[in-house]
FITOR-547509 format. One record per residue (C-alpha): x, y, z; residue in three letters. Coordinates in Angstrom, 2 decimals, always signed. Each point is the difference from the previous one (the first is absolute). Layout:
{{X, Y, Z}, ala}
...
END
This chain:
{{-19.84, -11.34, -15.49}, unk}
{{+1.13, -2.97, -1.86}, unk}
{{-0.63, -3.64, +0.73}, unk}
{{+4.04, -0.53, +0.31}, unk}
{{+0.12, +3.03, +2.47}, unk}
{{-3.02, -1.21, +2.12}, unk}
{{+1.39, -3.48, +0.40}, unk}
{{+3.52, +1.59, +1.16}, unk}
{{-1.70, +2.24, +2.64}, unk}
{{-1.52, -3.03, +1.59}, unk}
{{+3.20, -2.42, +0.00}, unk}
{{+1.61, +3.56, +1.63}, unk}
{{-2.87, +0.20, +2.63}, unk}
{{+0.55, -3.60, +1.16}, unk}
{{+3.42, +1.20, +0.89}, unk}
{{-1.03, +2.93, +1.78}, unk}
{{+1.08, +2.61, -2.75}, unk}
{{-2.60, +2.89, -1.06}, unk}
{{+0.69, +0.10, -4.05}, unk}
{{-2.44, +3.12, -0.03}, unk}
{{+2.22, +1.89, +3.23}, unk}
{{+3.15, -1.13, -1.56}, unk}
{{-0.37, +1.68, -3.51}, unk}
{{-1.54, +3.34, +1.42}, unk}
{{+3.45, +0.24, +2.57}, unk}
{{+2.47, -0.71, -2.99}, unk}
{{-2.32, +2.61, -1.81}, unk}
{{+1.09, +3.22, +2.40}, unk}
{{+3.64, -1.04, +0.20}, unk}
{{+1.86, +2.51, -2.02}, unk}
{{+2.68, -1.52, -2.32}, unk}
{{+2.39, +2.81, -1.64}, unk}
{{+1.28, -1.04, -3.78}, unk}
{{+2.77, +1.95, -1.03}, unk}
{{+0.10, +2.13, -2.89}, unk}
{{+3.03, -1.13, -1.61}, unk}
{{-0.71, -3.55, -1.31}, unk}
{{-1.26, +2.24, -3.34}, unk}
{{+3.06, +1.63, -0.63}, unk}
{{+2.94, -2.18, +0.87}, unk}
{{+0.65, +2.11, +3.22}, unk}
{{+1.33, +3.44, -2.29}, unk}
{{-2.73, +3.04, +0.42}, unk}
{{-0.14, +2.89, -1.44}, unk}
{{+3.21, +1.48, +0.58}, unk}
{{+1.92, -1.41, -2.95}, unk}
{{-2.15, -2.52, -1.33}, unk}
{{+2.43, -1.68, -3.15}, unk}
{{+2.47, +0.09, +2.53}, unk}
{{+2.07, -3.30, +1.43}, unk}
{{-0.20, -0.81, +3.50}, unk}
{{+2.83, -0.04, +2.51}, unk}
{{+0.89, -0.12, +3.19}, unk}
{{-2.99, -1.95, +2.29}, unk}
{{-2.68, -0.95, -2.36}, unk}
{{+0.64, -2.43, -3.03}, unk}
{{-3.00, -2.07, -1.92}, unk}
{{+0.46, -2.13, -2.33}, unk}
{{-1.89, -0.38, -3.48}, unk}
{{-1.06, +1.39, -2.94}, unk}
{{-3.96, -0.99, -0.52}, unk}
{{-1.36, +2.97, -2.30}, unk}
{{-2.62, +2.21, +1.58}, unk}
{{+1.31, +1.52, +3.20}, unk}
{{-1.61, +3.47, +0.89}, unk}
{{+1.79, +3.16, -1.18}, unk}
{{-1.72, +2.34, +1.00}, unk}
{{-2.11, +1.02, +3.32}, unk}
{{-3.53, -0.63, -2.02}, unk}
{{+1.36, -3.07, -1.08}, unk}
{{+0.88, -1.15, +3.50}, unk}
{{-2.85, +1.07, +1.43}, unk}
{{-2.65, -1.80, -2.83}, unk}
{{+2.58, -2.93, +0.69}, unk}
{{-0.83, +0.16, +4.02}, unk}
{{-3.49, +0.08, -0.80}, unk}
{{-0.14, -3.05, -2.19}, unk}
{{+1.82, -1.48, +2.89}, unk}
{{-2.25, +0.81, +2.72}, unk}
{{-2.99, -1.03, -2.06}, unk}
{{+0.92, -3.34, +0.32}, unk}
{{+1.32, -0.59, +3.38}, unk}
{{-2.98, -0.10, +2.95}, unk}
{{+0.43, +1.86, +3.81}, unk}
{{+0.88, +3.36, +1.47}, unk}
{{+2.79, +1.55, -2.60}, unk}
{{+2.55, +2.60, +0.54}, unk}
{{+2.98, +1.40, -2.51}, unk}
{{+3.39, -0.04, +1.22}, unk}
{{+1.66, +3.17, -2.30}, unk}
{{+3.74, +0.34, +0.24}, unk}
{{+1.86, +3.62, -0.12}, unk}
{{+1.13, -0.43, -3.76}, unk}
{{-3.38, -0.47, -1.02}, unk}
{{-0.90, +3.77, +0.57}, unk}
{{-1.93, +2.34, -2.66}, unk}
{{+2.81, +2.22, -0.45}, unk}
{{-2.38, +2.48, -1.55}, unk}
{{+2.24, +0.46, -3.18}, unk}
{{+3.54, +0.79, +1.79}, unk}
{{+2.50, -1.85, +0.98}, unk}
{{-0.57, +0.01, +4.20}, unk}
{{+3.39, -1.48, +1.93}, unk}
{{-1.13, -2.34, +2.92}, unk}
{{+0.82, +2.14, +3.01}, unk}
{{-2.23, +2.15, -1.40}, unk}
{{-3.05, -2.27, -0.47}, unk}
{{-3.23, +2.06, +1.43}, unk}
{{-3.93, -1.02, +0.22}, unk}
{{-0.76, +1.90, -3.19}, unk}
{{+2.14, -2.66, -1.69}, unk}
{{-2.64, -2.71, +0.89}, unk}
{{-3.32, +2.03, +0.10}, unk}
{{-1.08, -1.92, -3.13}, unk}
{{+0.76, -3.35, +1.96}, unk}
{{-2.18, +2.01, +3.05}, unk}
{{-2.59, +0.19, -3.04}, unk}
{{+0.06, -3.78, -1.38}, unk}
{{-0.56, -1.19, +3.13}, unk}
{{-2.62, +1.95, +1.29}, unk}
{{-2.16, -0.84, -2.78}, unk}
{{+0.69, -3.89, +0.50}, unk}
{{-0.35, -0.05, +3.57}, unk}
{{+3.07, -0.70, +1.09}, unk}
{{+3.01, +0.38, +2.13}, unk}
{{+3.49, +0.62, -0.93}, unk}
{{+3.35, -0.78, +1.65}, unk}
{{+3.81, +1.46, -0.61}, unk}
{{+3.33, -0.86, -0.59}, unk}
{{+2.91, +2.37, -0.04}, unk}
{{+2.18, -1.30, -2.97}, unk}
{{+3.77, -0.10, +1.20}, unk}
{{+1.04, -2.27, -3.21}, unk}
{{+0.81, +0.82, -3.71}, unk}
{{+1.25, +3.71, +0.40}, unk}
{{+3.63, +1.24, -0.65}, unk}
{{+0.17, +1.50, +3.93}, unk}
{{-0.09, -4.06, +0.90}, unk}
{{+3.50, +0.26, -0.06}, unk}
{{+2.32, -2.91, +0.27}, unk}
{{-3.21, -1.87, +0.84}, unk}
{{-0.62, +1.64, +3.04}, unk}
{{-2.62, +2.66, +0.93}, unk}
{{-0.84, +0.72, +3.86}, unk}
{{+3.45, -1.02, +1.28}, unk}
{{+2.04, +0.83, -2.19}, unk}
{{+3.05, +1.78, +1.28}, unk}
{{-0.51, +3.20, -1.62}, unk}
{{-2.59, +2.70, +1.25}, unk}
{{-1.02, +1.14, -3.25}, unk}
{{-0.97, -3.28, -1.00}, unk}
{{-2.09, -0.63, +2.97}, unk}
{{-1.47, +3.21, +0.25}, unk}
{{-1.19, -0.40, -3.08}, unk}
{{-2.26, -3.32, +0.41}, unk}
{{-0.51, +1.21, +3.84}, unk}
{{-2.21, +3.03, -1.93}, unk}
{{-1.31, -2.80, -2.06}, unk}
{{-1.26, -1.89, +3.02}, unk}
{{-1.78, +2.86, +1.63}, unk}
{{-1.53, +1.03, -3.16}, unk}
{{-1.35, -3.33, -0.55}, unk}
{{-1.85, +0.09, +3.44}, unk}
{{-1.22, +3.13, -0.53}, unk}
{{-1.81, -1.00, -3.58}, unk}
{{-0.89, -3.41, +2.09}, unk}
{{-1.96, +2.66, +2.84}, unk}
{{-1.25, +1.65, -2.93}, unk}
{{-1.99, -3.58, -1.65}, unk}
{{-1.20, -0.60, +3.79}, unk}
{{-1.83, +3.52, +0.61}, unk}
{{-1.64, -0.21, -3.40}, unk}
{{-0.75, -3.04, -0.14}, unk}
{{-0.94, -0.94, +3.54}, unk}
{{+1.69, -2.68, +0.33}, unk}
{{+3.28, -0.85, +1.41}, unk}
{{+3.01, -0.39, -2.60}, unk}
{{+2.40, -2.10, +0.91}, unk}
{{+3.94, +1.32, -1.06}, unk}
{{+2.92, -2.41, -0.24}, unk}
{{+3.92, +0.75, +0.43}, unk}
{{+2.27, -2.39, -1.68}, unk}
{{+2.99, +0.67, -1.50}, unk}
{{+3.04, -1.93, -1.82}, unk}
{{+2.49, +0.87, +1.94}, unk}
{{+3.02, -2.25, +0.26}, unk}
{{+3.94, -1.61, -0.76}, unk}
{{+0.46, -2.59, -3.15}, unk}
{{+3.12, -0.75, +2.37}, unk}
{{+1.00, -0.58, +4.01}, unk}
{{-0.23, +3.82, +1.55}, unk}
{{+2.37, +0.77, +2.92}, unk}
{{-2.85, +2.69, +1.81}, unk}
{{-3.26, -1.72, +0.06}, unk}
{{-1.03, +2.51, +2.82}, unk}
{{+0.89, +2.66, -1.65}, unk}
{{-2.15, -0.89, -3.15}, unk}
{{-3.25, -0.58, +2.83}, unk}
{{+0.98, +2.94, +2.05}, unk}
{{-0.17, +2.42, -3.26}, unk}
{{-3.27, -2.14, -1.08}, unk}
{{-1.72, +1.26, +3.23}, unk}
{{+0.81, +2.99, +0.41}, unk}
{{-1.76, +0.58, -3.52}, unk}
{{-3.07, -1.62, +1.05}, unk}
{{-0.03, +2.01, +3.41}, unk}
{{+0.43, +3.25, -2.31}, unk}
{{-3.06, -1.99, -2.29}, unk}
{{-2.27, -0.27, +3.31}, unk}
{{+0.73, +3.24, +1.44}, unk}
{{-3.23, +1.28, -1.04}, unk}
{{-3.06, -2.23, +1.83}, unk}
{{-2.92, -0.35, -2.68}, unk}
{{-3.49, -0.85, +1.30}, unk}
{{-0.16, -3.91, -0.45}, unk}
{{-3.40, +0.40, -0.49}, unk}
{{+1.48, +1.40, -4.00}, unk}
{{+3.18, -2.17, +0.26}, unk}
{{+1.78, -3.60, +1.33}, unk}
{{+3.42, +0.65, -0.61}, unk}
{{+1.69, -3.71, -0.55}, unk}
{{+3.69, -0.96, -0.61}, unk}
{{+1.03, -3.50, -1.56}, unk}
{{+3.26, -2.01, +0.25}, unk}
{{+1.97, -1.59, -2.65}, unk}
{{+2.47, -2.88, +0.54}, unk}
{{+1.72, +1.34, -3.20}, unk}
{{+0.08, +1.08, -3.37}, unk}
{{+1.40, +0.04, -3.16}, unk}
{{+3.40, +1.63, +0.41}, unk}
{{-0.53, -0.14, +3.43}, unk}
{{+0.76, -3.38, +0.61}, unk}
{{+2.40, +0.25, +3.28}, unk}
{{-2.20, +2.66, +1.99}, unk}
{{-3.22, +1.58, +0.09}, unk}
{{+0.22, +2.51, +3.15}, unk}
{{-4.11, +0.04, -0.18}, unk}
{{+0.11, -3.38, +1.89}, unk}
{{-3.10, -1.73, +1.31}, unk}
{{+1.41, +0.50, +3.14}, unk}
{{+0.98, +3.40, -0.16}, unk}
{{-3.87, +0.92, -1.52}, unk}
{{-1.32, -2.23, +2.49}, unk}
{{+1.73, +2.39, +2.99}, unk}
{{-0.89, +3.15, -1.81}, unk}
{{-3.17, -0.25, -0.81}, unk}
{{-0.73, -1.58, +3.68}, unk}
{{+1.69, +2.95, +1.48}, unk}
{{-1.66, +2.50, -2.47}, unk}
{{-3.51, -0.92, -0.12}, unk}
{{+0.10, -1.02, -3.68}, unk}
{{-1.52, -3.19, -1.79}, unk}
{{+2.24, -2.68, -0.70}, unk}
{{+0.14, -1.15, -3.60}, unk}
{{+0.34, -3.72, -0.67}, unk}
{{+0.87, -1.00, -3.84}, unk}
{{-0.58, -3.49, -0.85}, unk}
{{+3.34, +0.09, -2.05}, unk}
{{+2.51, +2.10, +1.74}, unk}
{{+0.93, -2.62, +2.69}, unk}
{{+2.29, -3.20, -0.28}, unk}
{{-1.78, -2.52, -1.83}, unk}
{{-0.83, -2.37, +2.84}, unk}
{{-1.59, +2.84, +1.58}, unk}
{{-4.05, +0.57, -0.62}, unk}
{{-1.38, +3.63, +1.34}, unk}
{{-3.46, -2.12, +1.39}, unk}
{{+2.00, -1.18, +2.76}, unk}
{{+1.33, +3.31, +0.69}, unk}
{{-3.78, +1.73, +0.17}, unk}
{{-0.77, -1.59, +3.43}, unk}
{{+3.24, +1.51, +1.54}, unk}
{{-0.59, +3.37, -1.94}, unk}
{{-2.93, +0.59, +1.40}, unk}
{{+0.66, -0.86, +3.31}, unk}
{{+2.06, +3.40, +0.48}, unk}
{{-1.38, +2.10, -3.45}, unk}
{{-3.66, +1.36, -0.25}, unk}
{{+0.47, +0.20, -3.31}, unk}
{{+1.77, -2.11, -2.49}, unk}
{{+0.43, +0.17, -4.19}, unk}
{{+0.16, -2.64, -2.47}, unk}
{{+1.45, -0.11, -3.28}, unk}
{{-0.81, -3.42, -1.08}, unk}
{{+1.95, -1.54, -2.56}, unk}
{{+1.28, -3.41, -1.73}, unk}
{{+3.91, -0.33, +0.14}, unk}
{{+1.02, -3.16, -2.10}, unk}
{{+3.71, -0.40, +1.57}, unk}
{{-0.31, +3.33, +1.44}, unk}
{{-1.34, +3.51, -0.59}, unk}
{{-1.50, -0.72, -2.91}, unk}
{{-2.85, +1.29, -0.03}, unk}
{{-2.18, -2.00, -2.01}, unk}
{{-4.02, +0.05, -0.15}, unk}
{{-0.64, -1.39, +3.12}, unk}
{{-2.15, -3.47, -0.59}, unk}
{{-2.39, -2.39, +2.95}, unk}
{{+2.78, -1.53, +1.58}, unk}
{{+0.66, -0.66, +3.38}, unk}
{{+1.70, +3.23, +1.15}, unk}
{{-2.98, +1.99, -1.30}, unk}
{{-2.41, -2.27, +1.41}, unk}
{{+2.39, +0.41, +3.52}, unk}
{{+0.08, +3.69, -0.28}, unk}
{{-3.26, +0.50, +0.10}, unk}
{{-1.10, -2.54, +2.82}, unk}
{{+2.35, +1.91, +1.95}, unk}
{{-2.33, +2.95, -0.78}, unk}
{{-3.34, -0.69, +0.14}, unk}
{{+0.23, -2.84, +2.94}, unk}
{{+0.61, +2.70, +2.46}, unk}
{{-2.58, +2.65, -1.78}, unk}
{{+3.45, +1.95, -0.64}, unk}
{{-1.44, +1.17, -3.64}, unk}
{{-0.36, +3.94, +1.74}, unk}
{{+3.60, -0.38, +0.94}, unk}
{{+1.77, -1.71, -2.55}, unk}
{{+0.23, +2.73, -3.11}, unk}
{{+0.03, -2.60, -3.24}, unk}
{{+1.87, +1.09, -2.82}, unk}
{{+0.86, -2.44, -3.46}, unk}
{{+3.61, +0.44, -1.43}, unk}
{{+1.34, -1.63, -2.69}, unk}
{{+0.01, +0.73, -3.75}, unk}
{{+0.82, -2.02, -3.00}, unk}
{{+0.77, +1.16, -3.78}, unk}
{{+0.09, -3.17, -1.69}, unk}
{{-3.45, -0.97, -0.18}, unk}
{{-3.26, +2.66, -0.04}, unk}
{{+0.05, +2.33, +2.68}, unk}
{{-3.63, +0.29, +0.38}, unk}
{{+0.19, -3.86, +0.52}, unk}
{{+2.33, +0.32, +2.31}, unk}
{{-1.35, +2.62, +2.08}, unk}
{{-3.69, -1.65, +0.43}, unk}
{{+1.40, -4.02, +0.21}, unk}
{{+2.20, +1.41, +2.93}, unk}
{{-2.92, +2.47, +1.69}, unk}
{{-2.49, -2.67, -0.08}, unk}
{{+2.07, -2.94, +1.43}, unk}
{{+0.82, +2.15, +2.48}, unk}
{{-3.92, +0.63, +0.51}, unk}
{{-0.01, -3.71, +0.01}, unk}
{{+2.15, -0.21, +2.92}, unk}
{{-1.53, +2.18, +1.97}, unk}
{{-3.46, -1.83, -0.51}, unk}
{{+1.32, -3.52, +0.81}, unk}
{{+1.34, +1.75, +2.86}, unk}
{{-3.19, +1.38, +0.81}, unk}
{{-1.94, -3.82, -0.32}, unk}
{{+1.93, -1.88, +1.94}, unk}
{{-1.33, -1.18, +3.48}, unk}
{{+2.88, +1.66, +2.08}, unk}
{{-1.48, +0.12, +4.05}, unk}
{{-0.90, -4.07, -0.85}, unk}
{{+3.39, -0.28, -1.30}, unk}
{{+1.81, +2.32, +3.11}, unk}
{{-2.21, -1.85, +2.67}, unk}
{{+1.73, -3.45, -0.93}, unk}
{{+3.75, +1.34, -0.03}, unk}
{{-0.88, +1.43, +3.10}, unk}
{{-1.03, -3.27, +0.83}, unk}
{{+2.67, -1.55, -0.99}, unk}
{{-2.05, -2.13, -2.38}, unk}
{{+2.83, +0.44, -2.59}, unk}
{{-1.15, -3.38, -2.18}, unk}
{{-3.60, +2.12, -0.33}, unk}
{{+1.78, +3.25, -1.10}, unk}
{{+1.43, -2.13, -2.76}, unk}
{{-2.35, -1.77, -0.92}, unk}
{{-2.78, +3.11, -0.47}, unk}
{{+2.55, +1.93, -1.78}, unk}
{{+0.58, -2.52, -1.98}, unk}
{{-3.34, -0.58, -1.09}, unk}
{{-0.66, +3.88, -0.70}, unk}
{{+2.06, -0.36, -3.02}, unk}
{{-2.53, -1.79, -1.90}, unk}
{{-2.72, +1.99, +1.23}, unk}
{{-2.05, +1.59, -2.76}, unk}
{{+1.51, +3.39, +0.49}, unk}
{{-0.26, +0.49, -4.17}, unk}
{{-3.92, +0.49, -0.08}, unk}
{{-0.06, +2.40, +3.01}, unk}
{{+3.25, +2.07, -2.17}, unk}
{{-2.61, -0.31, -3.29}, unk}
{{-2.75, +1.76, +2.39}, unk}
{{+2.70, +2.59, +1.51}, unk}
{{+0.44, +1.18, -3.41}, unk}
{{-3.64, +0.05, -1.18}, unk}
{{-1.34, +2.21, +2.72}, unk}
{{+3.32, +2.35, -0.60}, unk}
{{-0.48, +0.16, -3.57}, unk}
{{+2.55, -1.35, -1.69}, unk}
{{+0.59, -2.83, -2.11}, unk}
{{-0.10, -3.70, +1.28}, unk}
{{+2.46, -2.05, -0.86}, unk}
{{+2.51, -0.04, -2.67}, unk}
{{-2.36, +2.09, -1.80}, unk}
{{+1.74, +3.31, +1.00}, unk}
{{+3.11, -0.83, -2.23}, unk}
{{-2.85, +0.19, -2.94}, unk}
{{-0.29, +3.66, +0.75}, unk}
{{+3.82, +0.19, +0.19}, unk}
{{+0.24, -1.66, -3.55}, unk}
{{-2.07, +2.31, -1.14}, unk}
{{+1.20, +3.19, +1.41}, unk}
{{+3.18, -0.72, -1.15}, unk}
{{-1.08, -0.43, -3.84}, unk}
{{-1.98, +3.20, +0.53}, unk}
{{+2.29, +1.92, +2.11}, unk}
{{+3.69, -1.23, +1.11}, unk}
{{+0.57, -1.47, -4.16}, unk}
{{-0.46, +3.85, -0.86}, unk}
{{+2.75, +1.96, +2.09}, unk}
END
């Protein structure tokens, strides 16, 4: 233990805060970084392809994975460098097509057996995304409600075969995966049948969740948009209406830090969620403006989201998942700045003296509560982060970006 680290404990202990119980909580909450920071969000499908219709990055930085092995060497750099519990968010287009061309609604297991394979010889858990963006059956931006059976049969057969390679990671990996809906669906301009659009968007997902799978192998979630790109005027995948279904349905609700009006933040909305939900997902992102989705940084929504977690222990409840992905600067630095400030987070969260703090609201000591929060801003939360990531093995500091520097003159410079 270092001097810095030793002094930091005891300023900690004079406010009642455990350094030693705080970093080995943070340690077992599982944080799941997505897969497609490395790419630029395109898989394996068609990867020289342009995106359209849901997704768009933005950026040109040289480097970005083309390949599966590429991805995958590019994950493990990643998670190298960031401390805690790790999972791997994979998307649908990021399948081992196994040499053919494979069309989505006809996505199986097999297709990610290699995936099954990576991560049982890391140790960790993977989670699952259907991918109802960037295909020619969106059509006229719409997927699940879109007016025309064909069209939604096709993604419906998506959907289930998604959960079904989603069951698959959790039986062979013992651990549950964790599956999110979303879709683009939407109007650029003022429709005349909203219901319509929702009543078509429902029955899809009822046809989706026909078939119950164990929840001990899957959490199915679904996440709300407020809109979209070309679907500016309606998005029939409403909170509201995701809020109802997945209350009605058993499902988790899915809270993006981007996808709601801008003076909207998704930590208030965790206390609410899980009121009603046993279960909730998060797909924690930065919007600048809106749904931006830029590497998320220490500010105070991150910070709030993750109070909001671990002050009422709902870490086994609360499903963490990192979204956001940014092709103008390195990916790899990207990925790890983002995954380790939201470790960060999560271990302020876990240091901070919250039954002291509760006991004087509920007092209505209010000039107290101010005051001690306050002063927990200055405390010397740095040297207990610096100790985090010694025991966890990873760099300290701002020495990580060394390794970046230099796996990107070794590695990215070559591709």
């Amino acid at each position: 233990m270092s001097k810095a680290y030793e002094l930091a404990k005891e300023r900690y202990a004079e406010i009642g805060v455990d350094t030693e119980a705080a970093m080995a909580r943070v340690k077992e909450i599982p944080v799941s970084i997505h897969c497609w920071q490395g790419d630029d969000v395109r898989g394996f499908e068609n990867p020289d392809g342009d995106l359209t219709g849901g997704i768009q990055t933005t950026g040109n930085y040289p480097g970005r994975a083309r390949t599966i092995d590429q991805l995958r060497a590019d994950v493990d750099k990643t998670f190298s460098l960031v401390p805690g519990t790790k999972r791997l968010n994979l998307h649908a287009i990021y399948l081992d097509n196994l040499g053919k061309k494979v069309e989505r609604n006809k996505i199986e297991p097999k297709h990610f057996a290699s995936w099954v394979d990576y991560a049982k010889e890391r140790k960790i858990a993977l989670d699952f995304n259907p991918t109802c963006f960037s295909h020619p059956m969106l059509k006229d931006g719409m997927s699940l409600s879109h007016p025309d059976k064909a069209v939604r049969d096709y993604w419906i057969e998506h959907c289930i075969a998604s959960r079904k390679i989603a069951e698959y990671f959790g039986k062979e990996l013992g651990t549950t995966a964790c599956t999110n809906h979303w879709v683009p669906d939407g109007y650029k301009d003022i429709p005349v049948d909203r219901y319509g659009a929702r009543e078509r968007l429902k029955d899809s997902f009822d046809q989706i969740f026909a078939e119950k799978i164990d929840k001990k192998y899957n959490l199915d979630g679904v996440e709300s948009k407020v809109f979209g790109i070309g679907a500016e005027s309606f998005t029939p995948g409403s909170h509201e209406f995701y809020m109802g279904y997945a209350l009605k349905n058993d499902l988790m609700l899915t809270l993006d830090a981007g996808h709601y009006h801008p003076t909207e933040v998704i930590s208030d909305k965790i206390s609410s969620a899980m009121l009603y939900y046993h279960d909730i997902l998060l797909h924690v992102s930065r919007p600048v403006r809106w749904d931006s989705d830029h590497v998320i940084i220490l500010d105070d929504e991150l910070k709030a989201i993750a109070a909001e977690i671990v002050r009422r222990g709902f870490d086994k409840r609360v499903h963490i998942g990192l979204d956001y992905f940014d092709a103008s600067i390195n990916r790899i630095a990207a990925w790890t700045t983002g995954a380790r400030n939201m470790q960060k987070a999560l271990l302020l969260a876990a240091l901070e003296p919250t039954e002291k703090l509760r006991a004087m609201e509920e007092a209505r000591d209010f000039t107290s509560r101010l005051v001690y929060t306050e002063e927990l801003k200055t405390m010397p939360f740095g040297a207990i982060w610096d100790e985090y990531c010694l025991r966890c093995g990873v760099p300290v500091g701002e020495k990580w970006y060394d390794e970046v520097k230099t796996y990107e003159k070794d590695v990215l410079s070559k591709r």
